[in-house]
C-alpha positions as CSV (number, residue, x, y, z in Angstrom):
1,X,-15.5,187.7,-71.0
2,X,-13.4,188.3,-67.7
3,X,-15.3,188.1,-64.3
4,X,-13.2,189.6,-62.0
5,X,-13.3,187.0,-58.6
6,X,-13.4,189.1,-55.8
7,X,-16.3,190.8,-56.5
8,X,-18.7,188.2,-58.3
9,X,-17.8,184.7,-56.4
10,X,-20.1,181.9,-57.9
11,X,-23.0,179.6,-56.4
12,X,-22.3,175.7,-56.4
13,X,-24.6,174.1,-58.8
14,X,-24.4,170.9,-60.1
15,X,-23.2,172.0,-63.6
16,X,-20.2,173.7,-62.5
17,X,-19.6,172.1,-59.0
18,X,-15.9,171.8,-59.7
19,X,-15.2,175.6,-60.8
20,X,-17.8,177.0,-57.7
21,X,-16.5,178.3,-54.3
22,X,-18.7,178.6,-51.9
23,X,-20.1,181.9,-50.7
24,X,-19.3,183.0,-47.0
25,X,-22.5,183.7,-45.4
26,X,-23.2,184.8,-42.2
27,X,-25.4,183.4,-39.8
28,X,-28.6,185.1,-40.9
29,X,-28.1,183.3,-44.7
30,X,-26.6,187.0,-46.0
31,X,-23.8,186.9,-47.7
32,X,-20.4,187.6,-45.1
33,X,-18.8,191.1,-46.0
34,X,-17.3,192.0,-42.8
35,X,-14.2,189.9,-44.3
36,X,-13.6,191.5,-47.4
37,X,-10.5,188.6,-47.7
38,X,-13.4,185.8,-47.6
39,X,-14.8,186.5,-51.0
40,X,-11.1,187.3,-52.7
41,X,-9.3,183.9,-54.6
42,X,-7.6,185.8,-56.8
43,X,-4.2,185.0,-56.6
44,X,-2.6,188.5,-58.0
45,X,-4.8,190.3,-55.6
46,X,-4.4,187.7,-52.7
47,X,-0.4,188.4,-53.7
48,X,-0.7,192.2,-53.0
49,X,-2.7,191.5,-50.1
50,X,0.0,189.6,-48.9
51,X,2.9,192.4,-49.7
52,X,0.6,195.2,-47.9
53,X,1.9,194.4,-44.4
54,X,5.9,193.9,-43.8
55,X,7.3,190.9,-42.2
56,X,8.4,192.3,-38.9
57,X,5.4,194.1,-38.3
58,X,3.5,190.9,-38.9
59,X,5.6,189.4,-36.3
60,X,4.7,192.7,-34.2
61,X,1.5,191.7,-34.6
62,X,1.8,188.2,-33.7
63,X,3.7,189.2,-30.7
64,X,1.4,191.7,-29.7
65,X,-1.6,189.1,-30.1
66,X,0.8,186.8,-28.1
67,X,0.7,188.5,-25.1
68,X,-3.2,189.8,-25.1
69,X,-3.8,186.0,-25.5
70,X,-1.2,185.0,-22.3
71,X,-2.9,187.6,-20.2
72,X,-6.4,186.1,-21.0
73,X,-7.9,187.6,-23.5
74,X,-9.3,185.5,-26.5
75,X,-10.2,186.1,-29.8
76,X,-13.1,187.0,-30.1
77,X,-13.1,189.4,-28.0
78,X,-15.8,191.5,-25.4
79,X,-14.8,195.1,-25.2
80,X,-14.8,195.0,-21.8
81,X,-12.2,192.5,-21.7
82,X,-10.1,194.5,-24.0
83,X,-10.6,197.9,-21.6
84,X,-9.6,195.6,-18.7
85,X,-5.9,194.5,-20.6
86,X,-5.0,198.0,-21.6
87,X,-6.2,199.2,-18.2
88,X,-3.5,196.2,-16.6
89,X,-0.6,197.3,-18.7
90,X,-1.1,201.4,-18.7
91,X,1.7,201.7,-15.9
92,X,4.0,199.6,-17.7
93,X,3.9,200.1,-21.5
94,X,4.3,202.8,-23.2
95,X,1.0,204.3,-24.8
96,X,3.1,203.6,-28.2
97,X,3.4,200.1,-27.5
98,X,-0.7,199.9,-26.0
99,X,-1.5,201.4,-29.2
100,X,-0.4,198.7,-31.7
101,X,-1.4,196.0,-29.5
102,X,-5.0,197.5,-30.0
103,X,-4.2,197.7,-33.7
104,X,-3.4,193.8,-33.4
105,X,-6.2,193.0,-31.7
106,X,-8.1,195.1,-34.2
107,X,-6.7,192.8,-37.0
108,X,-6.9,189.3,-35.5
109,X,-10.6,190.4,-35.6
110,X,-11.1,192.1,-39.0
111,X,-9.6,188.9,-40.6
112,X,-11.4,186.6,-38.9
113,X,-14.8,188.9,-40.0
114,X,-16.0,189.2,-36.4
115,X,-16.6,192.7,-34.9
116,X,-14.6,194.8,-33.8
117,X,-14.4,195.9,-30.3
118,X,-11.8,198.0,-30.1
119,X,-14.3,200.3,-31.9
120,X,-16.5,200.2,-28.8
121,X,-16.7,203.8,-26.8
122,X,-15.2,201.8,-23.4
123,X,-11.8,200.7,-25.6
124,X,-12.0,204.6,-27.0
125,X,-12.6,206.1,-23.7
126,X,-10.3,203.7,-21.6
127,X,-7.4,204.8,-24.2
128,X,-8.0,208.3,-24.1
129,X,-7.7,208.0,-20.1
130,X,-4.2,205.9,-20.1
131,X,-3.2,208.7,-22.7
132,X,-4.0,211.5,-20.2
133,X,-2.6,209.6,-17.0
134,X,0.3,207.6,-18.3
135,X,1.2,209.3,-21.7
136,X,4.3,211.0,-22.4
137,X,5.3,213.9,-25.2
138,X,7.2,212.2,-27.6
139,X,11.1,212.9,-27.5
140,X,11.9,215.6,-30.5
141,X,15.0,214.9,-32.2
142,X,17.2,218.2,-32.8
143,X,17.5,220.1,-36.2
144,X,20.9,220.0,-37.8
145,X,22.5,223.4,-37.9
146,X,23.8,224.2,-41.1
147,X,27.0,224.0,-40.2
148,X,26.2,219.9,-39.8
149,X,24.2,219.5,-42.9
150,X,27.7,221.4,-45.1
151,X,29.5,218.7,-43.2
152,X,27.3,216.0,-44.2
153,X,27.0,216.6,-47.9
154,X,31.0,218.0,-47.9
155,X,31.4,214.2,-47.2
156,X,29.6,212.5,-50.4
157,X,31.3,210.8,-52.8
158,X,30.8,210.9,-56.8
159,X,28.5,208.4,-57.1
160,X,24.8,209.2,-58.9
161,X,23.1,208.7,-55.2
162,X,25.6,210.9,-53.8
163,X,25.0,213.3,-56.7
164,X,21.4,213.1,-55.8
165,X,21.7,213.8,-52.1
166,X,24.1,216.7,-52.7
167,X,21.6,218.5,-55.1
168,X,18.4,217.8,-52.9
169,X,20.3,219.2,-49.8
């Protein structure tokens, strides 16, 4: 009989001390699911886990933390404090960039299981604001004519991608 691990995680008793884990609880004695990653040891799943998030945005993430950490925020962190950073960067970042620093901030809570405060209506509201002062309509790229795209595919080779493209043009 399986027991799958990252829903049913054992209690340490004294018969099977060295198979137990124990159970994250929070400070009330409940058990801790705000961090879904806290009750997980499978290593398959803890291996997809892992794949779900690219290296370079990880070191976006990082990065972004990075510099919400230099400017003086900590983790965790008040709402308030989180308005205030966005609100000392709206003139110089793009909204873009504010955005996945809140996403970052976002995660270096969620995996830590504390709350999240970029939730809060002040973080929403202070956003919304920057977006209506500072942001800008993203730059559209232009269509191809179809004189370009016959150009394009006029150029590919033999190959079975090239084959591909051509047909899906």
């Amino acid at each position: 009989m399986s027991v799958d691990t990252c829903t049913a995680p054992t209690v340490i008793t004294r018969d099977n001390f060295h198979l137990s884990r124990p159970i994250p609880r929070d400070a009330s004695g409940r058990i801790d699911t705000a961090n879904p990653l806290s009750l997980c040891r499978d290593p398959k799943v803890l291996a997809f886990i892992a794949a779900s998030t690219s290296a370079n945005t990880l070191r976006a993430y990082e990065s972004d933390l990075a510099h919400f950490l230099a400017w003086g925020g900590s983790i965790p962190a008040e709402p308030s404090a989180v308005a205030q950073y966005l609100a000392a960067h709206a003139a110089s970042l793009s909204m873009a960039t504010l955005s996945r620093r809140i996403i970052a901030i976002r995660r270096a809570h969620i995996l830590e299981g504390l709350p999240d405060p970029t939730k809060t209506e002040l973080v929403r509201l202070t956003t919304r604001g920057i977006r209506r002062c500072y942001g800008r309509p993203q730059r559209r790229a232009a269509p191809l004519k179809i004189e370009q795209l016959a150009e394009i595919v006029s150029r590919l080779g033999r190959a079975t991608r090239d084959v591909r493209d051509r047909t899906s043009s």
